[in-house]
C-alpha positions in Angstrom: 0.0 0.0 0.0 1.1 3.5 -1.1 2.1 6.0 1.6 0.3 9.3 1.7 3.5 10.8 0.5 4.1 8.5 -2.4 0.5 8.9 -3.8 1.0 12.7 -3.4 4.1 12.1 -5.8 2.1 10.0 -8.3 -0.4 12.5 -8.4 1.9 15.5 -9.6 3.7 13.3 -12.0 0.1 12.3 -13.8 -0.8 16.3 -13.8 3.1 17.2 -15.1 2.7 14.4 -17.9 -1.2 15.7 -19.1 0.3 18.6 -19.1 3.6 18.3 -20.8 1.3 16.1 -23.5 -0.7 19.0 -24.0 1.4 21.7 -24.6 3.5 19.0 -26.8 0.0 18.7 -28.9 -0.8 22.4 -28.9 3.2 23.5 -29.7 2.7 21.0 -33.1 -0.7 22.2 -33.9 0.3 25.8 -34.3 2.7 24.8 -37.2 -0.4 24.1 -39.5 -2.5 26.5 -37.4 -3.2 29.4 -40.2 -3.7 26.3 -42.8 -6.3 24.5 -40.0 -7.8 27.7 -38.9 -8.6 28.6 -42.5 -12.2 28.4 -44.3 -11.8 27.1 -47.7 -15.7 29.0 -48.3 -14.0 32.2 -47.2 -11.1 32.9 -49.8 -9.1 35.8 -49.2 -8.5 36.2 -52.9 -10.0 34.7 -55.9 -8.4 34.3 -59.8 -9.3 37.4 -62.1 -11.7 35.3 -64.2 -13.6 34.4 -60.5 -14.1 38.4 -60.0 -15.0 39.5 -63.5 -17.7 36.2 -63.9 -19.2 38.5 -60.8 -18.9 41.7 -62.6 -20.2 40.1 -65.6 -24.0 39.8 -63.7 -23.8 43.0 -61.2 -23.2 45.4 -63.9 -26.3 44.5 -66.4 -28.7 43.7 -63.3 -27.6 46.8 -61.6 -28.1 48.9 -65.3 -30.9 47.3 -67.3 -32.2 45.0 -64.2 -32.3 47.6 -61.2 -34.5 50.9 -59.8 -32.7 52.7 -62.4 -34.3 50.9 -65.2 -37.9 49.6 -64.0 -38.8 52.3 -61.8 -37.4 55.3 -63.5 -36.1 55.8 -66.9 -37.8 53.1 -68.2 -40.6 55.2 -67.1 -39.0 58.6 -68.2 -38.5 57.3 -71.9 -42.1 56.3 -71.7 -41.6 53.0 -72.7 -42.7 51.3 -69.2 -45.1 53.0 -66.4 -45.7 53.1 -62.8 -49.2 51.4 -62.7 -48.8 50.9 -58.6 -46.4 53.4 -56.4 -46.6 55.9 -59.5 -45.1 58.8 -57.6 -41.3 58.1 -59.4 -43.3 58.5 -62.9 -44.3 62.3 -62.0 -40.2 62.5 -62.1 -40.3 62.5 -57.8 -36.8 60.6 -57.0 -35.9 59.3 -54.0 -32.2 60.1 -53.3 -31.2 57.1 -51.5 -31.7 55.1 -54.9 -29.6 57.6 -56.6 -26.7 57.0 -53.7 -27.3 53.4 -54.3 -26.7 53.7 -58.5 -24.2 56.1 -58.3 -21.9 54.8 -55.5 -22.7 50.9 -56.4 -20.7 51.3 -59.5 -17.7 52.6 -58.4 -17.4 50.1 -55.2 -18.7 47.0 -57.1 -18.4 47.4 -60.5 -15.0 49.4 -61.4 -13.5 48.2 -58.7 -13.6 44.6 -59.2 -13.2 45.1 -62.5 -9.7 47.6 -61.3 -9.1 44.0 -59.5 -9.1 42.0 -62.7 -6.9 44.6 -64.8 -3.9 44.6 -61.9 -4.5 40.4 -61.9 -4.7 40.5 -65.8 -1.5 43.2 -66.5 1.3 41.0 -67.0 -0.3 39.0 -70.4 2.8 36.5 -69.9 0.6 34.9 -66.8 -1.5 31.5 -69.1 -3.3 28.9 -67.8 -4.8 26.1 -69.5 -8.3 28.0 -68.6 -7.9 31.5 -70.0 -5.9 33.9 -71.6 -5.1 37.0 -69.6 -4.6 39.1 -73.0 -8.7 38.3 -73.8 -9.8 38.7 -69.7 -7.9 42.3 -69.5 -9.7 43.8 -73.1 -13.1 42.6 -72.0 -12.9 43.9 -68.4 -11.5 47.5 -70.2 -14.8 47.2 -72.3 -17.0 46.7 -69.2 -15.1 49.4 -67.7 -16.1 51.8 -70.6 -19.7 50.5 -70.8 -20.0 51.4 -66.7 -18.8 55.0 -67.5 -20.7 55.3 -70.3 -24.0 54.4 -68.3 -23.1 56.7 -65.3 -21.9 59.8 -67.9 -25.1 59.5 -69.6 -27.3 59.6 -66.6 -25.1 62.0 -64.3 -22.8 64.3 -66.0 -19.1 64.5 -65.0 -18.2 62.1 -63.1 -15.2 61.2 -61.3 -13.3 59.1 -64.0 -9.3 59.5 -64.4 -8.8 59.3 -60.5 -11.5 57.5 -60.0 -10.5 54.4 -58.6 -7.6 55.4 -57.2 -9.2 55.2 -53.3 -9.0 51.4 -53.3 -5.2 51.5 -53.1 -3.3 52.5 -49.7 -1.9 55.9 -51.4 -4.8 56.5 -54.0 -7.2 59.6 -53.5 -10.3 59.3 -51.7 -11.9 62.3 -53.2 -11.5 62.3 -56.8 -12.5 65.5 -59.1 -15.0 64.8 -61.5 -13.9 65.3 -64.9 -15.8 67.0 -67.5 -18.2 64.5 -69.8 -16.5 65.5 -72.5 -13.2 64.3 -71.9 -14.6 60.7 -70.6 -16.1 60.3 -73.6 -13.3 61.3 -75.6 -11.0 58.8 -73.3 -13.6 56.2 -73.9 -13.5 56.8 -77.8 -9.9 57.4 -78.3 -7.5 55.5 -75.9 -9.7 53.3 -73.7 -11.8 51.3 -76.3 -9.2 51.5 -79.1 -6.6 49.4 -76.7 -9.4 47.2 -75.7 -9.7 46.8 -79.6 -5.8 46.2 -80.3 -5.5 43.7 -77.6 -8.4 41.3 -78.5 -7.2 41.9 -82.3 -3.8 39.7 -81.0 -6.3 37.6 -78.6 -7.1 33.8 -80.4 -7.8 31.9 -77.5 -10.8 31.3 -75.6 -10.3 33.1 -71.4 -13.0 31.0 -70.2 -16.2 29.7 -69.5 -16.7 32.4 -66.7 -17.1 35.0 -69.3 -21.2 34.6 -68.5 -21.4 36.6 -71.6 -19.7 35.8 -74.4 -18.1 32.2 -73.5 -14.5 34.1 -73.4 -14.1 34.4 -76.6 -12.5 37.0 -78.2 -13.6 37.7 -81.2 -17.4 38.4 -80.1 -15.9 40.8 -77.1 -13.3 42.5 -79.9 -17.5 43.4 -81.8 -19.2 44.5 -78.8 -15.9 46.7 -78.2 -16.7 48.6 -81.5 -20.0 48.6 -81.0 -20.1 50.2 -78.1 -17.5 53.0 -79.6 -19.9 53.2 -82.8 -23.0 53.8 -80.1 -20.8 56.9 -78.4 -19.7 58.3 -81.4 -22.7 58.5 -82.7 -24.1 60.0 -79.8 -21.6 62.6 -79.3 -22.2 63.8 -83.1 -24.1 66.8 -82.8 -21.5 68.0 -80.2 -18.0 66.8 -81.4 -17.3 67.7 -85.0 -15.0 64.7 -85.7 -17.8 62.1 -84.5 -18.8 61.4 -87.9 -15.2 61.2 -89.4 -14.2 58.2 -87.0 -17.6 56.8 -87.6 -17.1 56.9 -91.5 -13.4 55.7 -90.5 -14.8 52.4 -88.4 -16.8 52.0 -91.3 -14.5 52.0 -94.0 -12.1 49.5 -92.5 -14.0 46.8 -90.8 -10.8 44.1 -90.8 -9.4 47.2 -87.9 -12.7 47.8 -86.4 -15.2 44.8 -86.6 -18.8 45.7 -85.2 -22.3 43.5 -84.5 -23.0 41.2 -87.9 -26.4 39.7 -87.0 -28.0 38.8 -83.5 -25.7 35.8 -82.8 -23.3 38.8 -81.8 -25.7 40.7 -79.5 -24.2 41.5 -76.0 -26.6 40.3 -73.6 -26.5 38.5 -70.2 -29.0 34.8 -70.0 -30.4 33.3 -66.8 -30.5 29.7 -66.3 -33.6 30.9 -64.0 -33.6 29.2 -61.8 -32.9 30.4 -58.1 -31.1 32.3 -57.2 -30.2 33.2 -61.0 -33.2 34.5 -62.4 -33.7 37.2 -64.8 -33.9 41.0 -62.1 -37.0 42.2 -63.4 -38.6 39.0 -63.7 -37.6 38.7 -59.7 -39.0 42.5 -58.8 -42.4 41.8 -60.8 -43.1 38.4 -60.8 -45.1 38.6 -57.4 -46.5 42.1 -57.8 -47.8 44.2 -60.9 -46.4 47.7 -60.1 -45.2 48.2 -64.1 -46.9 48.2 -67.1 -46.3 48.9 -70.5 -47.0 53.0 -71.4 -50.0 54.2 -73.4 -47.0 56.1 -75.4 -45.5 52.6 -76.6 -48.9 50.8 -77.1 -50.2 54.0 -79.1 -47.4 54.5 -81.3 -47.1 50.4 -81.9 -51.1 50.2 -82.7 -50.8 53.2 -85.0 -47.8 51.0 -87.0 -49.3 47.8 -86.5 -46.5 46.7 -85.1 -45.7 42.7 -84.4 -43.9 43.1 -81.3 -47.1 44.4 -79.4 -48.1 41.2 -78.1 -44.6 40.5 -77.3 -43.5 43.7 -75.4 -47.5 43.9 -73.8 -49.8 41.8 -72.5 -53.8 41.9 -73.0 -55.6 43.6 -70.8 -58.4 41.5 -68.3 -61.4 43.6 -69.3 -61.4 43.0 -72.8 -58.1 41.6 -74.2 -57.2 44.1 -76.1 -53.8 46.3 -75.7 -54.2 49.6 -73.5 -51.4 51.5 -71.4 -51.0 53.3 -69.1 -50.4 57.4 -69.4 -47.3 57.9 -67.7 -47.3 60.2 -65.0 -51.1 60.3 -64.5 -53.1 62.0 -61.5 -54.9 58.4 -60.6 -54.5 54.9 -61.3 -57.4 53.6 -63.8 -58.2 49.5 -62.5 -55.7 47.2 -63.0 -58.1 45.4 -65.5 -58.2 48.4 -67.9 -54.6 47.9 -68.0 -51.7 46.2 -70.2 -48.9 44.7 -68.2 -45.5 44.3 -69.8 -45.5 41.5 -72.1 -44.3 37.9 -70.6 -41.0 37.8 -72.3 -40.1 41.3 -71.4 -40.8 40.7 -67.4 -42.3 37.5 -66.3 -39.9 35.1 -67.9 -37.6 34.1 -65.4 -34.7 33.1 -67.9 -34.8 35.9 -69.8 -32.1 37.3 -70.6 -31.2 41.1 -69.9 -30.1 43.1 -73.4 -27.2 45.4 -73.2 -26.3 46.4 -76.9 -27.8 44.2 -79.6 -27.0 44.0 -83.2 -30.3 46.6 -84.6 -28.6 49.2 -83.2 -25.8 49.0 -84.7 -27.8 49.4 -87.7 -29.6 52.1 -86.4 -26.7 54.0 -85.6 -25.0 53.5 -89.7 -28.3 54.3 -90.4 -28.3 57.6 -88.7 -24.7 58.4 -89.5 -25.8 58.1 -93.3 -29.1 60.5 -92.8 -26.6 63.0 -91.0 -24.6 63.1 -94.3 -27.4 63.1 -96.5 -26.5 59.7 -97.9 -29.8 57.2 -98.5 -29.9 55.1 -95.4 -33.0 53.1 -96.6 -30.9 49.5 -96.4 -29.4 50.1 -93.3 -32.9 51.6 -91.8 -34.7 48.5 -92.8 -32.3 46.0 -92.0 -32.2 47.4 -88.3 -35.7 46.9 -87.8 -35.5 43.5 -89.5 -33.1 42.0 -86.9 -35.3 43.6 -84.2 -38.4 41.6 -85.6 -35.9 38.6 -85.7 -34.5 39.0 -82.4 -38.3 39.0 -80.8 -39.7 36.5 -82.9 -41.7 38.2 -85.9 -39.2 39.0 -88.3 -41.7 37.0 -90.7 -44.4 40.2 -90.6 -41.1 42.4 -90.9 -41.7 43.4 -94.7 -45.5 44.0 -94.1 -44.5 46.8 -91.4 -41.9 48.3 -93.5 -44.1 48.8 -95.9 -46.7 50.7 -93.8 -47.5 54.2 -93.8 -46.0 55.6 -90.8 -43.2 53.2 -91.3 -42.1 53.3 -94.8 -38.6 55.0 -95.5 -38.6 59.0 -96.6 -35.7 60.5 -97.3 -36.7 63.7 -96.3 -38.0 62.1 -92.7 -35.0 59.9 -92.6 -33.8 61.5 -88.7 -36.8 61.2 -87.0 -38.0 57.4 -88.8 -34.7 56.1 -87.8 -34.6 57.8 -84.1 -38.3 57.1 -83.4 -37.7 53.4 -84.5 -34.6 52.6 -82.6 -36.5 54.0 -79.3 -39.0 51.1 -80.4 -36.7 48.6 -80.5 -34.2 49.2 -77.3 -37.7 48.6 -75.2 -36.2 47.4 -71.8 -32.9 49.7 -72.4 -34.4 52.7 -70.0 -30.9 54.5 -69.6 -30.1 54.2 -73.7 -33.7 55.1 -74.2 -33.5 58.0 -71.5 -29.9 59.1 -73.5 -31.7 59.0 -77.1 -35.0 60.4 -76.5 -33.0 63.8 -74.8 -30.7 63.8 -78.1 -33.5 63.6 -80.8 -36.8 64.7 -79.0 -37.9 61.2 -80.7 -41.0 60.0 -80.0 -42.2 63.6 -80.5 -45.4 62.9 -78.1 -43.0 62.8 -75.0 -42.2 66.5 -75.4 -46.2 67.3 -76.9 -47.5 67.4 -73.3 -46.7 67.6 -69.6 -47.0 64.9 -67.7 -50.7 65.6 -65.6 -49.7 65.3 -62.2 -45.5 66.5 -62.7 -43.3 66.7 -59.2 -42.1 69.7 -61.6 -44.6 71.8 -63.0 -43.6 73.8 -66.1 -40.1 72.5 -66.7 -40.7 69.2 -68.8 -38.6 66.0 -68.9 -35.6 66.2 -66.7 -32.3 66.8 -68.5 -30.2 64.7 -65.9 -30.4 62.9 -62.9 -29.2 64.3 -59.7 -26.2 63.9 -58.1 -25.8 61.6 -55.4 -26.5 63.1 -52.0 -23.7 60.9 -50.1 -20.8 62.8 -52.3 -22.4 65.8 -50.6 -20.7 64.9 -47.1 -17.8 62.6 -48.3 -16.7 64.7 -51.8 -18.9 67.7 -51.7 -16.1 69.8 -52.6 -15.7 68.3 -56.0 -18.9 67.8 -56.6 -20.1 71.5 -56.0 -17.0 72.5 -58.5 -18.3 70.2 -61.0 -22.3 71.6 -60.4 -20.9 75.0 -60.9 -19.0 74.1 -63.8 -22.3 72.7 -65.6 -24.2 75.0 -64.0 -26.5 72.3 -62.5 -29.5 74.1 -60.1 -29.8 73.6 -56.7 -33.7 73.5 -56.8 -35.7 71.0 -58.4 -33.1 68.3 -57.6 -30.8 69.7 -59.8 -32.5 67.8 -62.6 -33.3 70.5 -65.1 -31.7 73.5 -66.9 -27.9 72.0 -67.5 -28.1 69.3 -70.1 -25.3 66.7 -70.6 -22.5 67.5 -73.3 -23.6 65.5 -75.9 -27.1 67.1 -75.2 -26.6 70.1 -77.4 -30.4 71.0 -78.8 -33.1 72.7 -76.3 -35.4 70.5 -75.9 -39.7 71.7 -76.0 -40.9 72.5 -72.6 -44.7 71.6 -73.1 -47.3 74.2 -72.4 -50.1 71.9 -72.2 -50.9 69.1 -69.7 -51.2 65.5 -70.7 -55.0 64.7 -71.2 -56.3 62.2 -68.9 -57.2 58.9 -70.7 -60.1 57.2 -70.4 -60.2 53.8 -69.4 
């Protein structure tokens, strides 16, 4: 039997060797403890290809999927209407959705795609999934599309310096540069390069291209595109905007552009959660758009096919009736038209950011400008619209209808008035178009009944952001008082954009209320 000494011995030689054992556990553990201690569902950095597949869906649901497009200037251009909520199509905006458009794009957008160009720099870097030459050009093309979206809507905007805050020296309160010289950027160096580098690009980046596949050669077209679509909106306020258009033109091996629909820049949705088309996801539950009694009146006066397709019947009596955009009261939602099922109520729809009928609208327009007979290119635009939504076979029949049918000496407003028809869905292209041509001319024919703004007509541009108020309002008020944007009114009216360079009508007379 032990003494009470000796177990007191055993005792402390147990604790000493749990102990010892312990520390001799925890002192080999911490060798692989960053490794253990690690989630693999929490990666502290991801390859470029990763980030841009993310940019690659923000950007177009945040544009053409967002507030931006279904509860304002899809509304604004009168191609859509509040039918529930309708206060945003009297032009009332609610800043916080302006902060949230405005300051989404630089924190989300150009900056993960910033992430991809610094990833993507060094061309040398291959893997057997993508080809960083391919991944850098597209992400520069998204990068132009962004500030193309955000010029058109805002104004300057903070562009050359932009980005510059994400780094550890970079400026946290960048100027904002006159819309001008972005768009001359944008048409000269940024695009251009994007152009050049996909030229020397053959290889396929990657399956997480969402868009295009990765390849090149589709990006290298929507690249050109895009330049075609800025050039030609800069044309009544930039005298060379027609000589690089004619210059794109004339060499197509240098700058190859949109051939048919198969080269449409769009986005698709499996649709199935959580990856379903963004205005199928805002409306599919609740009706607060419709389709616009300015679209449904103008289609029904063409007899245009893609009425059934862009609207739905209404329940009273099935026949096609929209609603008057910015109306004192809301008619029953049974005298009503809703937006057609494809266009919002298709959950794999896919979301359309420059398709190939533009492209012809814009040649078209470019050959009207110069006189030149643009019947070819006119009708060829509105052909691949027809194609791309299904009813190209009734296409001839509508060309040759009376308030269709190509005149030379109408050439402008038939070609403006039918690309607003055919970018339906597009509300910040639409929004852009309809202030350079005044086209549809029965936007600016009356004020809306029950305006926010009495007496001062369609806004000229959005307002600012409020938040660059408190974190960059000294920029911002140099750049309001260098456009000489108004304080009142939410500085929406009175200083029009650049490329905006003709006064638009202020209507004198109120929009007549329909009836139902």
């Amino acid at each position: 039997m032990l003494t009470v000494k000796q177990r007191a011995m055993k005792k402390i030689a147990k604790t000493t060797l749990i102990l010892l054992l312990t520390l001799g556990i925890g002192i080999s553990c911490t060798k692989n403890f960053e490794e253990m201690n690690t989630s693999p569902n929490s990666p502290t950095d991801v390859p470029a290809i990763n980030t841009f597949t993310g940019v690659c869906v923000s950007s177009p649901t945040n544009w053409l999927g967002g507030w931006i497009q279904h509860t304002y200037l899809g509304c604004w251009s009168q191609q859509w209407t509040k039918i529930q909520y309708i206060d945003e199509d009297k032009y009332l905006v609610r800043p916080s959705d302006m902060d949230g458009f405005f300051n989404t794009t630089y924190t989300t957008s150009l900056k993960n795609l910033q992430i991809v160009l610094d990833k993507t720099a060094d061309f040398a870097t291959t893997s057997t999934d993508f080809r960083d030459d391919g991944l850098h050009a597209a992400a520069m093309v998204l990068v132009a599309w962004n500030y193309s979206m955000l010029t058109d809507v805002f104004g300057d905007v903070p562009y050359f310096h932009a980005i510059e805050g994400f780094s550890a020296t970079g400026d946290l309160t960048p100027v904002y540069d006159p819309q001008e010289q972005i768009y001359k950027s944008l048409i000269d160096t940024l695009l251009p390069k994007a152009n050049e580098i996909l030229a020397g690009s053959i290889e396929n980046f990657g399956a997480g291209d969402v868009i295009y596949g990765g390849d090149p050669a589709k990006w290298r077209k929507f690249c050109n595109s895009l330049r075609l679509r800025l050039l030609n909106r800069a044309s009544d306020a930039w005298a060379d905007a027609d000589t690089k258009i004619h210059d794109m033109l004339g060499n197509p091996t240098k700058w190859p552009i949109m051939a048919s629909n198969d080269d449409n820049c769009k986005l698709d949705f499996p649709g199935a959660a959580p990856y379903k088309n963004p205005i199928y996801n805002t409306l599919f539950s609740r009706t607060d758009q419709g389709i616009s009694q300015t679209a449904v009146d103008f289609m029904k006066k063409r007899s245009d096919p893609r009425l059934p397709v862009f609207a739905q019947p209404r329940a009273e009596d099935g026949d096609y009736v929209g609603q008057q955009n910015g109306a004192a009261r809301q008619p029953p939602m049974a005298k009503r038209s809703l937006l057609g099922t494809a266009i919002a109520y298709t959950a794999n729809a896919p979301v359309i950011i420059l398709q190939y009928a533009e492209v012809k609208f814009y040649i078209a327009e470019h050959m009207a400008r110069k006189s030149e007979n643009a019947k070819a290119e006119y009708e060829e635009a509105i052909k691949a619209s027809m194609d791309l939504w299904g009813v190209g076979s009734a296409a001839d029949a509508y060309l040759a209808g009376e308030n269709v049918a190509y005149s030379q000496s109408k050439a402008i407003e038939l070609i403006t008035e039918q690309k607003w028809m055919a970018i339906f869905g597009q509300g910040v292209e639409a929004y852009a178009e309809i202030r350079r041509t005044h086209t549809p001319k029965r936007i600016f024919e009356y004020e809306l009944e029950a305006t926010v703004f009495p007496g001062r007509g369609l806004p000229v541009r959005m307002g600012y952001s409020t938040a660059e108020q408190s974190y960059n309002g000294k920029n911002l008020i140099a750049a309001k008082d260098r456009q000489g944007v108004e304080n009142t009114d939410g500085g929406m009216f009175g200083a029009r954009v650049w490329w905006d360079t003709k006064m638009q009508p202020i209507p004198t007379v109120k929009d007549p209320q329909k009836d139902y």
